[in-house]
N, C-alpha and C positions, 0 to 999 in steps of 0.2 A: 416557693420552691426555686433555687436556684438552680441555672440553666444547666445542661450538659455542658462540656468542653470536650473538644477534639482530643485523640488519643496523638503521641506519637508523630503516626504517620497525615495527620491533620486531617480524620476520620470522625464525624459525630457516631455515636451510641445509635442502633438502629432503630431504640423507641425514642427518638428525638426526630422533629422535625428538623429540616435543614433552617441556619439563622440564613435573613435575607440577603445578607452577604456574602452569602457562599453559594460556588455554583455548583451545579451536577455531581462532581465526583467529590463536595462536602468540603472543597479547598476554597481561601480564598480564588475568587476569579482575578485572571490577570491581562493586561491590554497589554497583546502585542503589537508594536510598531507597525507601522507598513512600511515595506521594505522598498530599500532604494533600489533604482534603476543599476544594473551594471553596463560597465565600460567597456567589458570583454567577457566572454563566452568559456567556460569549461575550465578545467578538466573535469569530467561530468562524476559526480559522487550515483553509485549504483546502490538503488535499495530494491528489496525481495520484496513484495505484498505476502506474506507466505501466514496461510493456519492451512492442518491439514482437514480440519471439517469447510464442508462444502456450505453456500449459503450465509455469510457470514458480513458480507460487504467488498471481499477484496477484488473484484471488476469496480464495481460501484464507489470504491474509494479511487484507485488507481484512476479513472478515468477524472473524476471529479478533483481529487488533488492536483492531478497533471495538470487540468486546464486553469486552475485560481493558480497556480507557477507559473502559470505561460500568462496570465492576465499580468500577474507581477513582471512580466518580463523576462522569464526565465526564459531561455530554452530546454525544453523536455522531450525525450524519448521516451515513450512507452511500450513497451518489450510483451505481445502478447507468447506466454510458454505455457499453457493450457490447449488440449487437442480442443478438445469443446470451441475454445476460441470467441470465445463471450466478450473481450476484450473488442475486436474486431470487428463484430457485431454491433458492439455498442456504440460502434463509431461508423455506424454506415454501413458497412463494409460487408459483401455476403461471403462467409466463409469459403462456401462448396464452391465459387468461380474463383480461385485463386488461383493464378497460374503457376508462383513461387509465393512461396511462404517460406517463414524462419525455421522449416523441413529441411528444407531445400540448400540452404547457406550451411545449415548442419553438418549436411551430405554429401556436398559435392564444395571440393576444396578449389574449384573454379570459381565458383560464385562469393560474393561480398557481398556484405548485412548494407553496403549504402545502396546495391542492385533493386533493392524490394522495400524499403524506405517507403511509406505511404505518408501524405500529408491528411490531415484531419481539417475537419472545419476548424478549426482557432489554429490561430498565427503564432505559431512555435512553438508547435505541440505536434511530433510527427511520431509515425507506427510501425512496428516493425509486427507485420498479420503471421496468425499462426491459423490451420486450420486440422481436421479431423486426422491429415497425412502424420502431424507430429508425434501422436501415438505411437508409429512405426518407431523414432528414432531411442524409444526406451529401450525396445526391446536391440537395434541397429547399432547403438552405442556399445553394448555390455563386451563387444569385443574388440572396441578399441584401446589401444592408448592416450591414457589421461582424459579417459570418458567423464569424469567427473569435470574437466576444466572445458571441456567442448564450447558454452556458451559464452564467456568469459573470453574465449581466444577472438567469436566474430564480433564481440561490443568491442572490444578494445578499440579498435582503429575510427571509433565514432567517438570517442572517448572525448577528444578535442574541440568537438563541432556542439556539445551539448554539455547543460549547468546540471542537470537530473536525468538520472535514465530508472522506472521505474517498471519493475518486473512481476505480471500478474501471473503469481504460479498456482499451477493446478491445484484440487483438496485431495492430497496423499503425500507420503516422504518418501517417493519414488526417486531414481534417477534424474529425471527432470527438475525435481526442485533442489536435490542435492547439485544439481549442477547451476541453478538460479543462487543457493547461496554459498555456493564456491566463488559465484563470479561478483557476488557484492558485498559492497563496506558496510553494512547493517541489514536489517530486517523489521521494518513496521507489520504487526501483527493486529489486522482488525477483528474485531471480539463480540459475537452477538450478547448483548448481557440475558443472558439463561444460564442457567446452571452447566449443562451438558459442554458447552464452547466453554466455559472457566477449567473444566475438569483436562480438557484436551491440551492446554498450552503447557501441562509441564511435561508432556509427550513428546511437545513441538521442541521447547528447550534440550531435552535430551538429545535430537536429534541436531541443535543447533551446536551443542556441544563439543559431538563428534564430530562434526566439519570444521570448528575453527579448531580441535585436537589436532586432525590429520590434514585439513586442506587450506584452510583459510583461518591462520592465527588471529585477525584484524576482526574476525566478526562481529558482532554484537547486535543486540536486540536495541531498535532507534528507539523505538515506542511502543504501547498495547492503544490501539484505538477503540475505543468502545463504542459499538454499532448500534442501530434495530433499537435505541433508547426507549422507555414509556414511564416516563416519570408518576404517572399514575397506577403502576405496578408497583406492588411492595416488593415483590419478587425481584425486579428490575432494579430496584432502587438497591436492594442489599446486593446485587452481583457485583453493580459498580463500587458497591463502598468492598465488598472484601475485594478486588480487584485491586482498590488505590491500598490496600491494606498487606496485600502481598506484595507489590510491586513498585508501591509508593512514586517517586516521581517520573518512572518509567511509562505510564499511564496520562496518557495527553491529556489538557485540559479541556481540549474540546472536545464534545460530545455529540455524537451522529445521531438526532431524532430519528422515528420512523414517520413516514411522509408516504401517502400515495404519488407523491412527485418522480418518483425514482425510476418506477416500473415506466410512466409514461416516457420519461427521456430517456428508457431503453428502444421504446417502439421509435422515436421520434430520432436514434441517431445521434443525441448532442448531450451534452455535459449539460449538470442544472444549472451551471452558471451563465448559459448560454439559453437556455430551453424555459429556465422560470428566472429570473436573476434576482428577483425580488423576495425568493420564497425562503424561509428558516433552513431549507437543505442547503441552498446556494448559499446562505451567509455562513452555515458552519463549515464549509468546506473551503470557504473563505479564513477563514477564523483559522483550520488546520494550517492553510497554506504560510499564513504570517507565521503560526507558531513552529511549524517544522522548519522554517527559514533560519527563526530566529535561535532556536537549537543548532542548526549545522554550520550556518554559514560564518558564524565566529572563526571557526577552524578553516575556513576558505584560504588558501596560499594567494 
């Protein structure tokens, strides 16, 4: 019997095994470089972490892509804009003692996003903390002018000082995240592969529509990363292939295992490339970081 072949979108038949040279999402796998040192610093490209179902990976990616950027030498900002503030958390940081938070820079036209700047454990990787206060500013913004541009107006002046500024938004298409992707040049979308998160992004699309309609012409969708992996799932294994099959090279090639590693360097404070360096999370998030590099920074001025 001869073998299956890829469709199209470089997708095997879901009663085929995968051939050994193909990875996770059924494509060839590809080695990306590791990326050179730079010379100089910014202008920082803004991306949204944004799906609006909750549980899905985007603290867990945002912290861990940030920190394999900053390994590479980037410098990064990571923009916690979630009340919950999981971001914050995952980085040390106890939300409830904050004395200003990115509330606060929101609110009061005195304050600047460099005032409350927090440094993280890794070296060029700092935080802008959000805490349970930000809540308020959904409902505090709705009667301002240019409420949608609010978040957008305090990165800017940091703009200069940092290579990536990565923004972990809330699970909803409130105010808040309408204003997380008013303020950035793309939106990576991490994706639990279950059925239920595949169902939800053509929700997320519509809403990413209307904002680059009305607010942010430049938008677009960087990538789908696919989360919570178990290749020993049949179920798992078809989300990712119709996933690469909707959205075709928009669908990273790396793939985010599920690992009990993750939970623990929640408790622990630190990114897994700091916490476990050795473990399959830390090399794939490894793995992200050269390939999101290797997509953006072509277009670097």
């Amino acid at each position: 019997m001869a073998p299956s072949k890829p469709d199209a979108a470089g997708v095997l038949p879901f009663d085929t095994e995968p051939e050994l040279d193909l990875g996770p999402t059924r494509r060839p796998p590809v080695d990306f470089p590791k990326p050179k040192r730079l010379d100089h610093h910014g202008p920082a490209r803004i991306v949204a972490m944004c799906n609006q179902k909750g549980g899905v990976g985007k603290t867990t990616t945002t912290i861990n892509l940030g920190a394999a950027l900053a390994d590479y030498g980037r410098r990064v900002l990571l923009v916690d804009f979630d009340p919950q503030g999981a971001l914050s958390v995952g980085l040390g940081l106890d939300a409830h003692d904050l004395e200003l938070s990115i509330y606060n820079v929101l609110m009061d036209p005195s304050l600047r996003a460099a005032d409350i700047v927090q440094k993280t454990p890794i070296d060029g990787m700092d935080l802008l903390p959000a805490n349970i206060d930000l809540s308020a500013a959904e409902i505090q913004l709705v009667t301002e002018v240019g409420r949608e541009q609010a978040l957008g107006r305090i990165l800017k002046p940091l703009a200069g000082e940092y290579d990536l500024m990565l923004i972990d938004c809330q699970p909803s298409l409130g105010l808040l995240t309408v204003n997380a992707l008013t303020a950035a040049d793309g939106v990576v979308v991490p994706l639990e592969c279950e059925y239920f998160a595949l169902r939800g992004v053509a929700l997320l699309q519509e809403t990413i529509e209307k904002v680059r309609d009305r607010l942010n012409p430049d938008l677009q969708i960087e990538g789908l990363l696919a989360t919570m992996y178990d290749s020993r799932t049949v179920h798992g294994r078809e989300v990712l292939s119709r996933l690469v099959e909707a959205f075709g090279d928009k669908v990273f090639h790396t793939v985010i295992g599920r690992t009990v590693r993750f939970p623990e360097t929640t408790v622990a404070g630190l990114p897994i490339t700091s916490f476990a360096p050795s473990s399959r999370g830390a090399s794939a998030y490894r793995q992200l970081a050269r390939e999101v590099l290797a997509r953006w920074e072509p277009a670097r001025p």
